[in-house]
Structures are given as structure tokens and as C-alpha cells.
GULUM-850401 format. One line per 3 residues: number of its first residue (from 1); their letters; for each residue x, y, z of C-alpha. Coordinates in Angstrom, 2 decimals, padded with zeros to 5 digits. Example, Ala and Ser with C-alpha at 12.3 -4.5 7.8 and 13.67 -1.06 7.14 Angstrom:
BEGIN
1	as	012.30:-004.50:007.80 | 013.67:-001.06:007.14
END
This chain:
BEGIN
1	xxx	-048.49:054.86:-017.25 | -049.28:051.29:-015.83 | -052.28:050.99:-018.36
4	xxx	-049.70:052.42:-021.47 | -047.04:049.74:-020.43 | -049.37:046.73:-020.50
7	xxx	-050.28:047.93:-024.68 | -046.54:047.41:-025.22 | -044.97:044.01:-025.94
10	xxx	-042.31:043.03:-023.71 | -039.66:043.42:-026.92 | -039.85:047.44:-027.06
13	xxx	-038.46:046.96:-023.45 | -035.49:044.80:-024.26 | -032.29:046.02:-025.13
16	xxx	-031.22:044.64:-029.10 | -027.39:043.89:-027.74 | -027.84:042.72:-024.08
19	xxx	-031.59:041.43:-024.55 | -032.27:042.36:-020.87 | -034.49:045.36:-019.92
22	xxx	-033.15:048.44:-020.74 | -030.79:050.06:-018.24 | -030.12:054.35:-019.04
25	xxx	-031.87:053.60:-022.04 | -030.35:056.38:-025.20 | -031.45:056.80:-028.62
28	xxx	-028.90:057.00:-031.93 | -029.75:059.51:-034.67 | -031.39:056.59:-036.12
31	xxx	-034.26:056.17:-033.78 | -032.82:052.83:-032.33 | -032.78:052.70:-028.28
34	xxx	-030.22:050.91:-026.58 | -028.24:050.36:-023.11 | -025.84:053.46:-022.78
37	xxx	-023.08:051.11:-021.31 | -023.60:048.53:-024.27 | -023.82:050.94:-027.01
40	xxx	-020.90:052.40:-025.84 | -018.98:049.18:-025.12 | -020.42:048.01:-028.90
43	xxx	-018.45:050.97:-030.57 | -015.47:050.96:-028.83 | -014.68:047.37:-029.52
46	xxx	-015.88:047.79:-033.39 | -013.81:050.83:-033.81 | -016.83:052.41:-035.68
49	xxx	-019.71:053.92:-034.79 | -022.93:051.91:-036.55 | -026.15:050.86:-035.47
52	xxx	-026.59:047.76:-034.43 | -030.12:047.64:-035.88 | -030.03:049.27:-038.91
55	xxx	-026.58:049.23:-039.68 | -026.23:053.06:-040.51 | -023.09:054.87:-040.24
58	xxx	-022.20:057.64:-038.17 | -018.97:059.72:-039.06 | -018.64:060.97:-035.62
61	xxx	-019.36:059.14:-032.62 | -022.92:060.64:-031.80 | -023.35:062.38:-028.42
64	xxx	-025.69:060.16:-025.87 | -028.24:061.41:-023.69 | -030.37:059.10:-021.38
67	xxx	-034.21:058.93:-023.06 | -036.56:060.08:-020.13 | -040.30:058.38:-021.29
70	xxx	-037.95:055.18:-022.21 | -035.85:054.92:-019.00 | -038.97:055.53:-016.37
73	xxx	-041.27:053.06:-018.91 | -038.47:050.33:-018.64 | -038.04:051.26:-015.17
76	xxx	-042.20:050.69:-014.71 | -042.30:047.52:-016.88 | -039.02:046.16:-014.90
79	xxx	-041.01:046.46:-011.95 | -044.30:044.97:-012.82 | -042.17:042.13:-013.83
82	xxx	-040.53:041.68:-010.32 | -043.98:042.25:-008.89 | -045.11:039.21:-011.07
85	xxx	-042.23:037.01:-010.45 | -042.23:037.59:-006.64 | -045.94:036.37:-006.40
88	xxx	-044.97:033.53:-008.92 | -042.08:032.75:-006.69 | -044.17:033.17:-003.48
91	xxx	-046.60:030.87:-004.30 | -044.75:028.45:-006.87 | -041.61:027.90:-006.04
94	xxx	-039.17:026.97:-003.21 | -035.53:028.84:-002.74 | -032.52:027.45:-004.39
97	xxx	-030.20:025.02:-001.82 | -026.82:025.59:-001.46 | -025.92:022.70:-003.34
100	xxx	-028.48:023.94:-006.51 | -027.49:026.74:-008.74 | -029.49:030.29:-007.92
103	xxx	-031.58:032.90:-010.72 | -029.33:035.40:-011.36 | -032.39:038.04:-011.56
106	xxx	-034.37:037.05:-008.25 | -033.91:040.32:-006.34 | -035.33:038.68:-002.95
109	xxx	-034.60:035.39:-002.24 | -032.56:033.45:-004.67 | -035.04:030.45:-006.41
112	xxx	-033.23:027.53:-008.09 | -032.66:028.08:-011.32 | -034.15:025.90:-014.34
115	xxx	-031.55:026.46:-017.26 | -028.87:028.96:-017.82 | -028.08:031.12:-020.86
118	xxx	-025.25:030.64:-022.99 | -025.93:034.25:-024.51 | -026.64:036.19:-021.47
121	xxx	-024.20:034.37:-019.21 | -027.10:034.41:-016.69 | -029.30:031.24:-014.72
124	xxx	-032.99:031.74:-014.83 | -035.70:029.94:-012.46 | -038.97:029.44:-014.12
127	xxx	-040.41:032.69:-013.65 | -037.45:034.86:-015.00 | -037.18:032.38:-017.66
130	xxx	-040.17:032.92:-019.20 | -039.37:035.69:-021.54 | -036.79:033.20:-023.31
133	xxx	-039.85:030.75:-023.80 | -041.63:033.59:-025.51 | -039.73:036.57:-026.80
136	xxx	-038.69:035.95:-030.40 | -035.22:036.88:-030.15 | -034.88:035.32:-026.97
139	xxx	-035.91:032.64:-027.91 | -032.78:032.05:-030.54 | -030.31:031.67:-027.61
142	xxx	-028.51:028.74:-026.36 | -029.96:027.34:-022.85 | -028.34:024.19:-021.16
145	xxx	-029.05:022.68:-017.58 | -027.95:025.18:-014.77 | -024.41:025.88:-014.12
148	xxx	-022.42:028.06:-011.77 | -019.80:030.49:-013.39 | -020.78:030.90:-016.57
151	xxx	-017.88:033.60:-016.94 | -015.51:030.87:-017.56 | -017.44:030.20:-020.85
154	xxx	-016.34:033.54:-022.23 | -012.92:034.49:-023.77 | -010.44:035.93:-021.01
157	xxx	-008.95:038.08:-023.89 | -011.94:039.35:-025.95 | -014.83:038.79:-023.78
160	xxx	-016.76:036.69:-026.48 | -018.18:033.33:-026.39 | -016.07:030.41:-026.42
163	xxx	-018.22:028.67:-029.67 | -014.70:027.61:-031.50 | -013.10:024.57:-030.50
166	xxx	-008.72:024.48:-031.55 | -008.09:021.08:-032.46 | -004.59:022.16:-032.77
169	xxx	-003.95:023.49:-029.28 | -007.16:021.54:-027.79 | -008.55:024.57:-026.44
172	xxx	-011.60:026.30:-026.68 | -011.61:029.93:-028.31 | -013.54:032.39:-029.63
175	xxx	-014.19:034.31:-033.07 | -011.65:036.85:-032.19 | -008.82:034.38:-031.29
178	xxx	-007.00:035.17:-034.45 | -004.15:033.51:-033.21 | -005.91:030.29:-034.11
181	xxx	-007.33:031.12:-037.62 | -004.42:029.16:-039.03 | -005.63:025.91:-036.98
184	xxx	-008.10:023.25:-037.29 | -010.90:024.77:-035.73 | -014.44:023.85:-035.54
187	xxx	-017.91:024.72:-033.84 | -018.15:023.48:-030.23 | -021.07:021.67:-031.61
190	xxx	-018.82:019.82:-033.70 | -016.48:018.89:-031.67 | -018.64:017.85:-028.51
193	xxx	-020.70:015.74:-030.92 | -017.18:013.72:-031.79 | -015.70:014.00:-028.07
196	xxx	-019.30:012.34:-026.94 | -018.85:009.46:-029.35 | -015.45:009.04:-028.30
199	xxx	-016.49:009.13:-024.94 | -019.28:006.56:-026.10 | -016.82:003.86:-027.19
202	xxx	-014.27:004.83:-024.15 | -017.64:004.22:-021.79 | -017.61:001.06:-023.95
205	xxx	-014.57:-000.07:-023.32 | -014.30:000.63:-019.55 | -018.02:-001.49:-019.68
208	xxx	-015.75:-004.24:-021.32 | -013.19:-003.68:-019.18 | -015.36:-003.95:-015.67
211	xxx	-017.12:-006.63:-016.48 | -013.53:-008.94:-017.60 | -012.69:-007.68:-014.37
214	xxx	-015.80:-008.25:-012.76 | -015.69:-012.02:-014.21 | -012.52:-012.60:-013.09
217	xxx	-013.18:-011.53:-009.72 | -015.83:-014.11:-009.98 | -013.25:-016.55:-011.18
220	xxx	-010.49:-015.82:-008.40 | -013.64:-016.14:-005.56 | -014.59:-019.33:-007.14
223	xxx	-010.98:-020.38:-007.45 | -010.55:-019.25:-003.90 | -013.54:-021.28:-002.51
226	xxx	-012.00:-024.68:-004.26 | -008.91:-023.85:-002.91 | -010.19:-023.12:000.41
229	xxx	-012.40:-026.38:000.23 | -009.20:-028.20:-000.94 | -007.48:-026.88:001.87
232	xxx	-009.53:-027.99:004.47 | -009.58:-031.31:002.82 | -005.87:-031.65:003.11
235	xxx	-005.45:-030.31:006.59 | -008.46:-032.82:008.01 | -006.43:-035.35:006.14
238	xxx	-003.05:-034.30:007.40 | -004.77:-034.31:011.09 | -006.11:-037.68:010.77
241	xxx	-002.75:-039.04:009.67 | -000.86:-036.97:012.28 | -003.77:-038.17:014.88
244	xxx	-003.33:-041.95:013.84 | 000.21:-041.37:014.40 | 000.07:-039.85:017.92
247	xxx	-002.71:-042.64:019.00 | -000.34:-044.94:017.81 | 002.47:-044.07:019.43
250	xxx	000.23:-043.24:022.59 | -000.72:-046.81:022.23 | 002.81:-048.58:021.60
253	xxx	004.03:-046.14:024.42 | 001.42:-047.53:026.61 | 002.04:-051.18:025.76
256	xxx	005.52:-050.46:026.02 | 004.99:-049.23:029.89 | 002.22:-052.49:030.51
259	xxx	005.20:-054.30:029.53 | 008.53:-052.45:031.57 | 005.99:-052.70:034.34
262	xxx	004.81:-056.45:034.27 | 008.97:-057.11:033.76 | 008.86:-054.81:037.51
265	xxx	006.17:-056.89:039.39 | 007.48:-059.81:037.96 | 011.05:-058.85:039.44
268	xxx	009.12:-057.95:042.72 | 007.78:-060.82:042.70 | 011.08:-063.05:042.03
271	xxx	012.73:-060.52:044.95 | 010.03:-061.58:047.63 | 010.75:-065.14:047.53
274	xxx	014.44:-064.59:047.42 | 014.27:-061.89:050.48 | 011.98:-064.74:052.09
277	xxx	014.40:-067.43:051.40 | 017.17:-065.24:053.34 | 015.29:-063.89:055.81
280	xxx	014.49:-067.91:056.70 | 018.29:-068.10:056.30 | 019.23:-065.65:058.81
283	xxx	017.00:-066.18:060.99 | 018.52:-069.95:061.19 | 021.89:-068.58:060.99
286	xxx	020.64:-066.08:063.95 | 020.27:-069.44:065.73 | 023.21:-071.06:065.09
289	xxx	024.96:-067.90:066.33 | 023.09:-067.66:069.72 | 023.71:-071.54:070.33
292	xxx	027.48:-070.68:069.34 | 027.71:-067.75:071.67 | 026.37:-070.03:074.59
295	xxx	028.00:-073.03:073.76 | 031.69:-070.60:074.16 | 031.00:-069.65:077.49
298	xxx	030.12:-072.99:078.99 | 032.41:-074.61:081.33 | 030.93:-078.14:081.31
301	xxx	033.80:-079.93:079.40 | 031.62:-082.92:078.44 | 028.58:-080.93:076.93
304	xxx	030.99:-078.64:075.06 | 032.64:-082.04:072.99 | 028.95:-083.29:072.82
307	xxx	027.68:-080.47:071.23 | 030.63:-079.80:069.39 | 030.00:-081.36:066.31
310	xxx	026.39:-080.48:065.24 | 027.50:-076.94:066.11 | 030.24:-077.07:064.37
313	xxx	028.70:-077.77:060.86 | 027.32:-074.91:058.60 | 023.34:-074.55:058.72
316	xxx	022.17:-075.24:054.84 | 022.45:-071.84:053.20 | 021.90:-070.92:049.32
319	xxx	025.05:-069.12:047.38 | 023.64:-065.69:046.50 | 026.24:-064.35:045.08
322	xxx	025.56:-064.78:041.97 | 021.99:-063.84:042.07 | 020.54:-060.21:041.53
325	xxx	016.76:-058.82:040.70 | 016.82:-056.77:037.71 | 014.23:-056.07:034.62
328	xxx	015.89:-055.42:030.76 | 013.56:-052.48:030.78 | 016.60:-049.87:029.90
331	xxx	017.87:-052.67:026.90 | 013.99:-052.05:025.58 | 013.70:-048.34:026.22
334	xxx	017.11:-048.38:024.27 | 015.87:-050.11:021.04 | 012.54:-047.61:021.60
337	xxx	014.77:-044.51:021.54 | 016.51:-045.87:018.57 | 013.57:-046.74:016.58
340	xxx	011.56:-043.21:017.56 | 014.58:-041.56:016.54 | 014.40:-043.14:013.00
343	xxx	011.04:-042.63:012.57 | 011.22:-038.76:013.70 | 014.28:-038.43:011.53
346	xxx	012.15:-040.22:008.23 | 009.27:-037.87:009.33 | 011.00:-034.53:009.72
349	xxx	012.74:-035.50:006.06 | 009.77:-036.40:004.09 | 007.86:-032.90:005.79
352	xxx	011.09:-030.89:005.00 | 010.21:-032.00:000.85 | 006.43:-031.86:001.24
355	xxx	006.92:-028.05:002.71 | 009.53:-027.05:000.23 | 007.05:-028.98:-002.39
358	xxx	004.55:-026.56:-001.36 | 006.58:-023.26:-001.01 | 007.24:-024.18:-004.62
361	xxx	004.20:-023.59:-005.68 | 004.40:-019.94:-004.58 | 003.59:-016.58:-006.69
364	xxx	005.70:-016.15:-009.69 | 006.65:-012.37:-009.06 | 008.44:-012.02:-012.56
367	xxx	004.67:-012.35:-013.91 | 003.05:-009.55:-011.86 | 003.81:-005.57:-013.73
370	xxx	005.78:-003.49:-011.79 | 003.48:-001.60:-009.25 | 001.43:-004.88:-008.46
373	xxx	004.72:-006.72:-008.18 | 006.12:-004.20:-005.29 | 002.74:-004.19:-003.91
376	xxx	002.90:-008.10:-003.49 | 006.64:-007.94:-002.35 | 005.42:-005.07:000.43
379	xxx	002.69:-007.25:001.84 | 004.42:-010.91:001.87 | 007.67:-010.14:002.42
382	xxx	008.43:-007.07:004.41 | 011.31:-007.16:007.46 | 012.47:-005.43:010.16
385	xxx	015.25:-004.03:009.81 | 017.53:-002.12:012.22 | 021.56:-000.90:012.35
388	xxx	024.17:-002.81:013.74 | 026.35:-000.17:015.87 | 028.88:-002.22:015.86
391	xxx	029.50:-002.70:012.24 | 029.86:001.25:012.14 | 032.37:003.24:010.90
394	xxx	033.92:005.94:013.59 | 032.27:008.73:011.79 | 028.93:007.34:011.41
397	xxx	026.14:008.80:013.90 | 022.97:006.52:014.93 | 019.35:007.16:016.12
400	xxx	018.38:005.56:019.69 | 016.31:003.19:017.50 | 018.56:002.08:015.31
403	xxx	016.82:003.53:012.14 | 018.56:006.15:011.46 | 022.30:006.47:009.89
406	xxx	024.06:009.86:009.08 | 027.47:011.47:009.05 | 029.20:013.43:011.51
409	xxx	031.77:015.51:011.11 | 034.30:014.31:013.76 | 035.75:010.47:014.26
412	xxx	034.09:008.97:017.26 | 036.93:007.00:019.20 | 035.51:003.87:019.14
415	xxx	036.86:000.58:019.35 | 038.46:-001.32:016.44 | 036.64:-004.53:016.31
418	xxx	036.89:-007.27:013.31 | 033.42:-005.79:012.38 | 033.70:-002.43:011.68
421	xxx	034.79:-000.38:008.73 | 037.68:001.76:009.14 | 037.95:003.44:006.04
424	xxx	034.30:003.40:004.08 | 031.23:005.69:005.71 | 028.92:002.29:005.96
427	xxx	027.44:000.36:008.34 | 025.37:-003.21:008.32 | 021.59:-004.30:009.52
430	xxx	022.18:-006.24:012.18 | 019.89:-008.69:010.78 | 021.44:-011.29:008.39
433	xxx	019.32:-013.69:005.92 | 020.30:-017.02:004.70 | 017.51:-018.05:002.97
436	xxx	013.67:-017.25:001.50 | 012.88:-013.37:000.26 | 012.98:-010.17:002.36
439	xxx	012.41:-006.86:001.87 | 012.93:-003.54:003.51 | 012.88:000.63:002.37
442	xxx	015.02:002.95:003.37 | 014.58:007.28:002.95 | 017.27:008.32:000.71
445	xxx	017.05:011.98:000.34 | 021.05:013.40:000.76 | 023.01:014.41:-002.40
448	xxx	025.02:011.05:-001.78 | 024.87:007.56:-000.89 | 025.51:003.88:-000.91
451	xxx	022.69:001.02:-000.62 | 022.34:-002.52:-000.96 | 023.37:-005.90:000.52
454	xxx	026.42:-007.98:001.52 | 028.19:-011.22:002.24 | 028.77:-011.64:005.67
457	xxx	032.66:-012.10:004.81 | 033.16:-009.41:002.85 | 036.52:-007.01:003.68
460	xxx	035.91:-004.10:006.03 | 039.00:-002.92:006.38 | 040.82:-000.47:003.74
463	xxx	038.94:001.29:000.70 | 036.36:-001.35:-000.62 | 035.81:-001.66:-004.28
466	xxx	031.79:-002.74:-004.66 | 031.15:-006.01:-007.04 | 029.42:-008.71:-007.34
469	xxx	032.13:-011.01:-007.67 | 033.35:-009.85:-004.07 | 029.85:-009.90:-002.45
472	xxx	028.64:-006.87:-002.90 | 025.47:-005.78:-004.60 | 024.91:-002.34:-004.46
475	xxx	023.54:000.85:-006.07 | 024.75:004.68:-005.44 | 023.95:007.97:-006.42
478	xxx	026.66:010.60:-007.07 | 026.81:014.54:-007.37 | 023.01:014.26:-006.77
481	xxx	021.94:012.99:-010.10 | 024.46:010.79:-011.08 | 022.68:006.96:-010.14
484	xxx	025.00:004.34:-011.14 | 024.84:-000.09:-009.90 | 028.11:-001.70:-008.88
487	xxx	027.28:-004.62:-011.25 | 030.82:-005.39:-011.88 | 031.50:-001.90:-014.22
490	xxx	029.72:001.37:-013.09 | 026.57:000.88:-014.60 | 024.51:004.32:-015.03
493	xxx	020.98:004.28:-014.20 | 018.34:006.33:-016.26 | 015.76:007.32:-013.88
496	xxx	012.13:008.70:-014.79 | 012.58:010.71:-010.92 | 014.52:011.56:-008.15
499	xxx	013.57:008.35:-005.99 | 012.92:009.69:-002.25 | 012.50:006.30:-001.04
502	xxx	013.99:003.20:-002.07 | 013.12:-000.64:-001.45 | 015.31:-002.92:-001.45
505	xxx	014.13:-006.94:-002.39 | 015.86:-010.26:-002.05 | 015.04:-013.88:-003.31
508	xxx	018.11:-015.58:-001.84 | 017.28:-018.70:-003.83 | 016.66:-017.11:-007.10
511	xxx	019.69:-014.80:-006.76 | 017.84:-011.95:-007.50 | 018.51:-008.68:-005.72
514	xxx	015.62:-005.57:-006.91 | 015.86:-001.94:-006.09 | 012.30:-000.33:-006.40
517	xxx	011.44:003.07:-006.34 | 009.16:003.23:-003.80 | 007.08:006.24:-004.16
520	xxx	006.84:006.03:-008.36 | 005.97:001.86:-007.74 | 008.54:000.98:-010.75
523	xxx	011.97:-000.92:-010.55 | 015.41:000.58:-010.40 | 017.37:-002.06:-011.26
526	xxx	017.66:-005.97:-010.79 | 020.94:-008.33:-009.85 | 020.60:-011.62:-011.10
529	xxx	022.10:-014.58:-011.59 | 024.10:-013.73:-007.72 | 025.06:-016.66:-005.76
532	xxx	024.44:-016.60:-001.93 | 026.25:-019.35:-000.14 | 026.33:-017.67:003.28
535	xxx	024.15:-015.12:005.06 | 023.79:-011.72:003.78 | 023.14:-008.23:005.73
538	xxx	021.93:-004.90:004.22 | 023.92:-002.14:003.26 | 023.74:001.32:004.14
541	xxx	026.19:004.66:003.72 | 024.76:008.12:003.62 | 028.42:009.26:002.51
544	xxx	030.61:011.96:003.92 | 028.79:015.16:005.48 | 029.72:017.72:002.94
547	xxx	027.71:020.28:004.21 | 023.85:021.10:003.87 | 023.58:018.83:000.53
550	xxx	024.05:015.94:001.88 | 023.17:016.47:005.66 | 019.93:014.64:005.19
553	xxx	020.41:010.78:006.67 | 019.24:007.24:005.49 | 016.29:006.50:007.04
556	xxx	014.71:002.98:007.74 | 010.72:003.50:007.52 | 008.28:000.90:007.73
559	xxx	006.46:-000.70:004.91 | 003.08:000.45:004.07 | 000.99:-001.30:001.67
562	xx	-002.22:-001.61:000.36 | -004.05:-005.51:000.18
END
């Protein structure tokens, strides 16, 4: 049998519809051997029974019996081939790795597979592809670079080939899709060759688009390195002048002591010969006293008038009462104070315009698009913000933290100071601004609620009406779509999405207040033109507790952002 097989060509051992080696091999009335399940499967989907060879007709669907001599030859020459490809495999090649697609037909262990057949939805490794290479018919079919589930490349409804491309529905489909006969459809050849020139000048244009970006990278770095270079420039500069200024003043304040202190030893000095003076001046007057003293208790009447006169007389003594030892050093420190105060207030003015000269040169956000612009506003200007209990109305219920606002359903009894609401559900930050930007988000996920910023003056007392014109700049959401901005009128909002968090932006100079939807990185909607003369404190009012829609609370979360 072995010796028969190897007189036969490998094609009487192939199946005509499958091209594989035949498996319950039958034979048609007209001689033609084929797979019994592929035959079978072949007429049921015509709806005829033909050969697939020879195209005869058969009026009735002819009755199948396996062919013995073909069945135990293919079942020989099946073998001899795994035989061959095992001692090919053995000795040629290495096993597939999980990461590398496996032959389909390796019985043993699984070798990595070379190409894979478009026809018989199957990845050969060398060995096993062979036959393709070299089988006429075989040879006819389309073989790409291995890939793993090659079912997907055949038609879920029909089980053909997907060789149509729809440009209509941009899908791909087969010959039997007849639902897309109507549409523009073309070979897959076709198309891919038009997709990969599209692709071509898309790869183009990214190219063009990294490099630009690439070069400006290089630009900004450059730009950077001046600017850093210019930088350190200016702050060696504004050290030296600062340093002159402190060596100066360490100087004049030294002078300034040589001075006070010469004005002290020379009033030391001046006080030594004055104490000296008097000290000779009591110590004469000590005399006079002690010749006194005796003189009063003597009973010789003759030496008493005697001495009487040059005891009598008053020693030669200065008038000191009119002179004191003092230095001017407090008239001096006096003119110093009033001169370093000058200076310090000259100083601290002219540094008050160079820094505001300087802040002025900062980022025009306006410029940026939307998503860098938030990004920029999350990274410079973030705050942190927490609730003020006692701006709170009654009904209002706080987090230990002070991040988190929602409301109950019973009036706390709390008291009624000048700064809490008594009639609206809000409550402030305790944090107020009065100049520069800030930023902060807040989780808004409840089916209503109020958020924003405030004057500090504004009424809390009563129902509030929000506006502008009374200090309030604010934006809501109603009856869980309906968004609207207190802008004077109730303007509605058009929003792409439900917005699950919310940041809220200030430039208190500019005027400007920006809601941003956080998540989505795209603006809400802007107030501008608002005039801030006082501080201002956020905003926030989850609403009334209606129940499970609106039970969720506003929550202050910190900013994340990306550099």
C-alpha cells in the first residue's frame, strides 16, 4: 500500500472543496471523490445537487457511502505526511511561543506558524505549508503573515469570506450579503489599497505634525534656557543691589553707633571732671562742716569771735544747677527712624509696581483651548477650600472635614447668627478671596443644586433672588436636566453631558468667573465683565432632600492634574 501511495501525487488525496486530505472520503455518480461532510454541506447551501467538478446534475440527491480503498489510502498518505513533518519538525524547527501564532495541523507539539490561509482559515509552519508552495490548486489561495482567529474573517451569517468591502455601511461583507448589493461595494483589495494610501498621507501628516511639535519643543527648551539664563541674571543683579543696600545700611548703622558712642565717652568724659570738681567740693565743704560742728561746742568765748568770721563765709563752690551730662543721641536716632522709614516706604512702593509689573506678564488663559486652559488653571491656581458651619442654613448637614454639604430632613436648632441663611439651603467656604485667581471643584451628582460665588455682603436672610447685580454669580441645575446661569435672566445652558464634577475659576481682577466641566475638560459657562470690590466666598447648596434623587451631596475633592 505504502509503495502504491508514493505513485500517487499528493492532489488525488486532496479534497476539490476543502483542499485538505480527504476525511470519509464518498464518490458521486460522476466518479468525483469528495469529503462526506463538505459535499453534503456544498448541496445543502446550493439547494441543488451538482458536482462540484464536473458540474453534472443530479435530480435526486444521490445516496453517499464512505469509499473504502480511498478513505484507508488518504488515511495512509495522511500519515506518511505527519511522519514527514514530525521528523522535519524534530530536527528543523523550534515550538511556537505563546506570544507567536501556532500550525493549526501539528498534531504533537504546536510549531510557529509561517503564514496563514485566507482560504482554509488555517496557520501553517513550514512543513505543513509546503503543499501550498507546490500543489497547483493550492497554490491559487490567499496567504498573509500569521494571525490568530481567522474565523473572524468569515461572514457570521453565511459562513463565506469577507472579500467585499461596503463603502456604504463601512463594513466588510461577503458575496452572499445581498443586503448590500444596492451599495458601493468593492474588492477588499480595492479598498485596502485606498485605506493604505490614506493611511500613507495620515502617517504623513502626523510626521508633519511631530516634528512642528518636536521643533517647538526645541523652541520652548531654548526659550526656557534664555529665560532661565535671564533669570539668573536678574536675581544676581537684584542680590547685588539688595546686598549694596544692606552693606550700606550695615555701614551707616555702624557709623551711626561710632558716633552715639563717641557723643557717650565724650559725656563720660565731661561727667568725670564735673563728679571730680564736686567731689573736691564736698570734701571742702566736709571740712567746713567738721570745723563748724567744733567751733559750736566750744566754750572759749574769745576763740569762738576769732574764728567767727573765716567760718562764717561760704567755701568757693560752683552753681550746678544748671548743669547736666547728656548726649543728643535719641534727637539722631529720631531723624534715623524718620529717614529709614522713608526709604522703606519708597522701597516697598517701587517693589509693589516692579512685582505687579511682573505678575503682568503672566499666561494669557483666554489664548490656551479649553482642555489645556483647565489644565493650566488646575496646576497654578488650585485652593483649598472647606465649609463654613457657621454660614449654614439649619437644615444643612456637614462632614467632620468640612467637605461635604447635604440636606437633612429635619431643622437643626441652631443659633441665628448675622451669618447664616434662614430661608435658602446654602452655605459659604469659609475661605474668602480679595484678589489674584483661585480655583476649586466640587462633586455635583444630586438631581438639584446651586453653585458659585458671592459678595461677602450679600443678604442672607429671606428668599434670595441670584444676580449679578446683587453679588451673586451662580449656576444651577433643575429637575435633573434643566442647567440654567443666574446671569441677570435665567439663562439655559446646553450641555454636551451630565457634568459629575464641576470647577469653579476666578480672576478677581479680570472679573471673570468660569464654570468647567471637569471630567469632559470643556467650559460651562463664563461671567464677565463682574466687578469685585470686596472679598468673595464660594457658594454651595445641594437643595432640599426630596428623597433618593437628590440624596447625593456636594462634595469638595481635590484637584488633580496632569503637568
Amino acid at each position: 500500500m505504502a509503495s502504491a501511495i508514493s505513485l500517487l501525487s499528493e492532489e488525488q488525496f486532496l479534497c476539490s472543496i476543502c483542499l485538505d486530505v480527504f476525511t470519509e472520503p464518498v464518490s458521486t455518480p460522476c466518479g468525483h471523490n469528495f469529503c462526506k461532510a463538505c459535499i453534503t454541506k456544498y448541496w445543502d447551501n446550493n439547494g441543488q445537487c451538482d458536482c462540484p467538478m464536473c458540474k453534472k446534475s443530479f435530480a435526486n440527491r444521490p445516496d453517499l457511502f464512505v469509499n473504502t480503498l480511498v478513505s484507508e489510502m488518504a488515511a495512509q498518505f495522511r500519515k506518511s505526511v505527519d511522519v514527514k513533518a514530525a521528523s522535519s519538525e524534530s530536527h528543523n524547527q523550534e515550538a511556537a511561543k505563546p506570544v507567536e501564532v501556532p500550525c493549526d495541523v501539528c498534531s504533537g507539539t504546536k510549531l510557529k506558524a509561517l503564514k496563514s490561509c485566507l482560504v482554509c482559515l488555517a496557520s501553517y509552519c513550514e512543513t505543513h505549508l509546503e503543499p501550498h508552495q507546490r500543489v497547483a490548486a493550492l497554490k491559487r489561495h490567499k496567504l498573509i503573515d500569521p494571525v490568530e482567529n481567522l474565523e473572524d474573517r468569515m461572514c457570521k451569517k453565511h459562513d463565506k469570506f469577507l472579500d467585499l468591502f461596503c463603502r456604504t455601511d463601512q463594513i466588510c461583507v461577503c458575496v452572499m450579503c445581498t443586503e448590500h448589493k444596492t451599495h458601493d461595494t468593492v474588492p477588499l483589495e480595492e479598498e485596502y489599497e485606498e485605506k493604505k494610501a490614506q493611511l500613507g498621507k495620515k502617517k504623513a501628516e502626523v510626521q508633519e505634525m511631530i516634528q512642528e511639535r518636536q521643533q517647538k519643543v526645541q523652541e520652548m527648551k531654548a526659550s526656557v534656557k534664555i529665560s532661565k539664563k535671564d533669570t539668573e541674571e536678574e536675581i544676581a543683579k537684584s542680590v547685588e543691589v539688595f546686598t549694596a543696600l544692606v552693606a550700606s545700611i550695615q555701614r551707616n548703622q555702624a557709623e551711626l553707633i561710632e558716633v552715639i558712642e563717641e557723643k557717650q565717652r565724650a559725656a563720660e568724659k565731661q561727667a568725670e571732671g564735673f563728679i571730680k570738681e564736686l567731689e573736691q567740693e564736698i570734701s571742702e565743704l566736709q571740712r567746713r562742716s567738721t570745723e563748724l560742728e567744733r567751733l559750736s561746742h566750744t566754750e572759749d568765748h574769745l576763740h569762738l569771735l576769732q574764728s567767727f568770721p573765716s567760718c562764717s563765709s561760704s567755701p568757693h563752690t560752683n552753681n550746678w544747677s544748671g548743669i547736666s551730662v547728656r548726649t543728643d543721641a535719641r534727637v539722631d536716632v529720631k531723624t534715623v527712624r524718620r529717614a529709614v522709614a522713608q526709604l522703606e516706604k519708597t522701597l516697598t512702593k517701587e517693589m509693589t509696581t516692579l512685582l505687579k509689573d511682573i505678575e503682568g506678564i503672566k499666561e494669557d488663559l483666554e489664548k490656551l483651548p479649553e482642555d489645556v486652559r483647565l489644565r493650566r488653571i488646575q496646576q497654578l491656581y488650585a485652593v483649598d477650600v472647606t465649609l463654613d458651619p457657621n454660614t449654614a442654613h439649619p437644615q444643612l448637614i456637614l462632614s467632620e472635614d468640612g467637605k461635604k454639604v447635604r440636606c437633612g430632613d429635619t431643622r437643626q436648632n441652631l443659633p441665628d447668627n448675622p451669618e447664616r441663611f434662614d430661608h435658602d439651603i446654602n452655605i459659604l467656604g469659609k475661605e474668602g478671596f480679595s484678589s489674584g485667581r483661585f480655583y476649586f471643584e466640587v462633586q455635583v451628582k444630586g438631581h438639584e443644586w446651586d453653585l458659585g460665588v458671592v459678595r461677602e455682603s450679600i443678604n442672607r436672610k429671606g428668599n434670595i433672588s441670584y444676580s449679578p447685580k446683587k453679588g451673586h454669580w451662580i449656576i444651577l441645575l433643575r429637575d435633573g436636566n434643566d442647567y440654567r446661569a443666574r446671569d441677570n435672566t435665567r439663562f439655559p445652558l446646553s450641555l454636551r453631558q451630565k457634568p459629575e464634577k464641576v470647577g469653579v475659576f476666578v480672576d478677581y481682577e479680570e472679573g471673570l468667573v468660569s464654570f468647567y466641566d471637569v471630567e469632559a475638560e470643556t467650559l460651562i459657562y463664563s461671567f464677565t465683565g463682574c466687578t469685585f470690590k470686596e472679598k468673595i466666598y464660594p457658594l454651595f447648596s445641594p437643595s432640599y432632600d426630596d428623597g433618593e434623587e437628590n440624596s447625593a451631596p456636594l462634595i469638595i475633592t481635590p484637584v488633580k492634574h496632569t503637568e
